[in-house]
C-alpha positions in Angstrom: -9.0 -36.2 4.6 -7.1 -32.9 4.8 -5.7 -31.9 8.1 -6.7 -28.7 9.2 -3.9 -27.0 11.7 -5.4 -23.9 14.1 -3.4 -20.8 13.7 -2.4 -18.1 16.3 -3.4 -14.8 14.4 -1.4 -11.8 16.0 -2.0 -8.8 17.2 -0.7 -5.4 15.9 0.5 -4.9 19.7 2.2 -8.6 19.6 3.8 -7.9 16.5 6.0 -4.9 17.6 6.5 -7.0 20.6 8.1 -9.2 18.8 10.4 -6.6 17.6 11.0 -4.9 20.5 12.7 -8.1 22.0 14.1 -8.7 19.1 12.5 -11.6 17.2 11.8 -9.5 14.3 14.5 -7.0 13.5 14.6 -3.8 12.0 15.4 -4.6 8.5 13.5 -7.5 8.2 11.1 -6.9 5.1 8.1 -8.2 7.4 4.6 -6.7 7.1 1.1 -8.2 9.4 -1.5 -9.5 7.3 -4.4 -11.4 9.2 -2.4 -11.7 11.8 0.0 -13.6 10.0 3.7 -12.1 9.5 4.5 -12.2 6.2 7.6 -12.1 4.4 8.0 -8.8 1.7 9.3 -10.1 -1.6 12.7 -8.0 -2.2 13.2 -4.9 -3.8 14.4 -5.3 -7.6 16.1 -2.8 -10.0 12.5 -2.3 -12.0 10.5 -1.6 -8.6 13.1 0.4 -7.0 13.4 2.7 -10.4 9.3 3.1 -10.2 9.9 4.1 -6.7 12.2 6.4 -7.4 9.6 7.8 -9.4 6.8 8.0 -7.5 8.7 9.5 -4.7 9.9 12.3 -6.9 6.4 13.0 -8.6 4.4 12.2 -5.7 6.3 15.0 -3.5 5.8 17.4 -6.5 2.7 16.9 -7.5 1.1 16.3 -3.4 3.8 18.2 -1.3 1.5 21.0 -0.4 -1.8 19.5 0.3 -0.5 16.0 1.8 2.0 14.0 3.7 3.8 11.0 0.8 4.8 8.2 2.9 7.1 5.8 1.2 7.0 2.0 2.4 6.2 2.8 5.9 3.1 0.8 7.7 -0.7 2.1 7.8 -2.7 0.4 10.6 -5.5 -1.1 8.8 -7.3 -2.8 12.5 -6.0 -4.9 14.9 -4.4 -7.9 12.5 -3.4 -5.9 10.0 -0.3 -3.4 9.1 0.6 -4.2 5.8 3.0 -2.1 4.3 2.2 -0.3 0.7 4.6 1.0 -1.4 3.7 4.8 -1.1 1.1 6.7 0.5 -1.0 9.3 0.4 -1.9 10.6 3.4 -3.5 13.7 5.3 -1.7 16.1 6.7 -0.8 16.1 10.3 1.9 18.3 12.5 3.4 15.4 13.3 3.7 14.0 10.4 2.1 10.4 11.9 5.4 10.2 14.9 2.6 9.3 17.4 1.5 6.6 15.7 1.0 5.1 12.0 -1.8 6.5 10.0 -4.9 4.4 10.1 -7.8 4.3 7.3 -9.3 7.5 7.8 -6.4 9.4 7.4 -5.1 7.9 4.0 -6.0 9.4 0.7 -4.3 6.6 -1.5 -1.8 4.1 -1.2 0.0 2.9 -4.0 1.2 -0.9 -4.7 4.6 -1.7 -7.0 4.5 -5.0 -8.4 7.2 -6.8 -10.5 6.7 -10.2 -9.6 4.0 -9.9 -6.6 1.2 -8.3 -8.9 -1.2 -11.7 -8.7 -0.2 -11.5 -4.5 -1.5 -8.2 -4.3 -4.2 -7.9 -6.2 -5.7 -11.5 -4.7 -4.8 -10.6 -1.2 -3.7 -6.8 -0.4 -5.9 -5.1 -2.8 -9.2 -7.0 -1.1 -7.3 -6.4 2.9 -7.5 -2.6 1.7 -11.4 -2.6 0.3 -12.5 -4.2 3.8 -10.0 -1.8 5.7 -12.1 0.9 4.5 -9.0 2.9 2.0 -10.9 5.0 -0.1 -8.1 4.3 -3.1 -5.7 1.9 -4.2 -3.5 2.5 -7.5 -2.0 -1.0 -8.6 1.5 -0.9 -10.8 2.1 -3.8 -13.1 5.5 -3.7 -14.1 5.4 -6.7 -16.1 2.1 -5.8 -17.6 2.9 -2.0 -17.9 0.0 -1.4 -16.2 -1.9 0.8 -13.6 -5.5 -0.1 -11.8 -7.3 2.0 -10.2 -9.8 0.4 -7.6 -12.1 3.2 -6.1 -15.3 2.6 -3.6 -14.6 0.5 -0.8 -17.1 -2.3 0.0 -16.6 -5.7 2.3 -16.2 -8.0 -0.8 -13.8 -5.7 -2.5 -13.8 -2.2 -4.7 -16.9 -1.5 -6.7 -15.0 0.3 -9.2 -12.0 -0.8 -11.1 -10.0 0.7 -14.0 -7.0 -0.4 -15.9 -4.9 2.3 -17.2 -2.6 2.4 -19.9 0.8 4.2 -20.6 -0.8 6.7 -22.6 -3.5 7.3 -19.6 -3.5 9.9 -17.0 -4.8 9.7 -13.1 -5.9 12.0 -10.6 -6.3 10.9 -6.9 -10.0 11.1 -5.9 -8.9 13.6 -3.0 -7.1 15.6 -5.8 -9.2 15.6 -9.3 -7.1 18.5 -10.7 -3.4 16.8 -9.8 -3.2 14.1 -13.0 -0.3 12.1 -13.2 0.8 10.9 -16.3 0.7 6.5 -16.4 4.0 6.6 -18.5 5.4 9.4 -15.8 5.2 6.4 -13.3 5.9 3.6 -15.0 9.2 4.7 -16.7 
């Protein structure tokens, strides 16, 4: 008989409680998922490269019609901040200094995955469909891959495409801004 062990879930409030008195610190690569702090997977050479990337096409491409955040936290609900790798978000004066930007202000967020593609697709890709974000762009490094899940529902995104190096994507929000695939995955 398995043992079943009750979990504290945590707040978004607890969590930067936890950093304010200094149990989490600043550079710990930390993100909230169901309430649960989880531990980022580090940075490689391959995933930092695609960042570098996506930063530089992203502000481009987006830099008039919306704020890029790179690796900074979007408040999905009260147990959950996870940290994508870029986002897409609406514009705001502040650019999001009172506060992190919540579902209705994203656009898209983008996920980089060298070794964490199975992670994100079984857990943060679903976390996102339920939080309501409208679009999620997954990058396969290993595969050479991008998906594209569109239409948010409860049990996950109603529509899913794989893309190809030779493919190119549009946000949603922004049908006439393609991106070429290869463009982001080097």
């Amino acid at each position: 008989m398995a043992l079943h062990l009750p979990r504290r879930r945590f707040t978004v409030a607890e969590y930067y409680q936890m950093a304010q008195a200094g149990i989490l610190g600043e550079d710990d690569r930390v993100e909230l998922i169901e309430g649960e702090i989880v531990e980022m997977p580090p940075i490689g050479d391959r995933h930092a490269g695609c960042m570098n990337r996506l930063n530089e096409r992203f502000f481009r491409t987006f830099v008039d019609v919306a704020v890029v955040a790179v690796q900074n936290p979007v408040r999905l609900d009260e147990h959950n901040e996870p940290q994508p790798d870029l986002a897409l978000l609406r514009r705001r004066a502040d650019f999001y200094a009172s506060g992190h930007p919540a579902p209705p202000d994203v656009f898209l967020l983008v996920e980089v995955a060298d070794t964490s593609a199975e992670l994100d697709r079984r857990v943060k890709v679903p976390l996102y469909a339920r939080g309501g974000i409208p679009e999620v762009w997954l990058i396969d490094l290993q595969q050479e891959t991008l998906t594209v899940y569109r239409d948010p529902a409860p049990d996950g995104y109603r529509a899913v495409q794989v893309l190809h190096r030779t493919d190119s994507i549009a946000p949603a929000a922004f049908p006439d801004r393609a991106l070429a695939v290869v463009d982001l995955l080097g």
